[in-house]
C-alpha positions as CSV (number, residue, x, y, z in Angstrom):
1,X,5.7,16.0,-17.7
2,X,8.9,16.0,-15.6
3,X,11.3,12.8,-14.6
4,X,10.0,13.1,-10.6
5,X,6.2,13.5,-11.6
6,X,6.3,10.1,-13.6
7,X,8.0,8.3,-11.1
8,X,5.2,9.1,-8.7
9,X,2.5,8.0,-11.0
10,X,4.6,5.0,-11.6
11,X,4.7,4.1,-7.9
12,X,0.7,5.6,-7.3
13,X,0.4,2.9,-9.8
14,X,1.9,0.0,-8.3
15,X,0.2,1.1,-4.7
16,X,-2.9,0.9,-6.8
17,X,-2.3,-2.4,-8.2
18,X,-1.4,-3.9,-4.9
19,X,-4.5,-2.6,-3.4
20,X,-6.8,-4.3,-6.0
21,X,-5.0,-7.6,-5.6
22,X,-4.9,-7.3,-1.5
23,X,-8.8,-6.4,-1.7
24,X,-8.9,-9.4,-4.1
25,X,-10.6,-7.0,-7.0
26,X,-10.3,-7.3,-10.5
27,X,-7.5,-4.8,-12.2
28,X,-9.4,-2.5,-14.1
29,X,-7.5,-1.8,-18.0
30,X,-4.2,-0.4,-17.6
31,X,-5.2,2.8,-19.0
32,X,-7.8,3.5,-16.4
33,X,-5.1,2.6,-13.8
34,X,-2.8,5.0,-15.0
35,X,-5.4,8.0,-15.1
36,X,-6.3,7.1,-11.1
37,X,-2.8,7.1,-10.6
38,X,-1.9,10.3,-12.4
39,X,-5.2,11.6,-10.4
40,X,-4.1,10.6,-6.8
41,X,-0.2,12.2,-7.8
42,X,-2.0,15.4,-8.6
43,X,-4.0,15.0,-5.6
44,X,-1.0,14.2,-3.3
45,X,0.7,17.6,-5.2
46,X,-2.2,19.4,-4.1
47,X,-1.8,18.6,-0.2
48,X,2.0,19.2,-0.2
49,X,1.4,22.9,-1.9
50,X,-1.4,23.4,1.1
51,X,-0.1,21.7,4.2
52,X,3.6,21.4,3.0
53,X,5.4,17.9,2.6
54,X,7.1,14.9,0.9
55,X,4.6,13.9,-2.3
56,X,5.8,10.2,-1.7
57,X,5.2,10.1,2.2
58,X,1.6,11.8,1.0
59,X,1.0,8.9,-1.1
60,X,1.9,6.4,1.1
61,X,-0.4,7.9,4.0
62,X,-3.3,8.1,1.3
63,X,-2.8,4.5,0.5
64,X,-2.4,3.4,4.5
65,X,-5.3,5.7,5.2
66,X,-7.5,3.5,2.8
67,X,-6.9,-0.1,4.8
């Protein structure tokens, strides 16, 4: 896995976290976390090789989408 790659799932991973706490959830183990996270990156990777596109900016939209 490549530099850029785990610095997405790092940040899907903090979006995540924030989302639990601002829905006021309990965080699910950190492992689970971080296989959601590296889920929604390859998700996100997926839309930018169809539609074109910033990874981050598709992460972001997925997260704001989600509100």
């Amino acid at each position: 896995m490549g530099f850029i790659r785990k610095q997405e799932e790092k940040f899907a991973l903090k979006l995540l976290e924030w989302r639990y706490k601002q829905q006021q959830l309990p965080l699910p183990e950190k492992e689970v976390l971080r296989q959601n996270a590296a889920e929604i990156v390859s998700q996100a990777h997926a839309i930018a090789r169809q539609r074109g596109g910033n990874v981050m900016a598709i992460l972001k939209d997925m997260f704001s989408s989600n509100r």
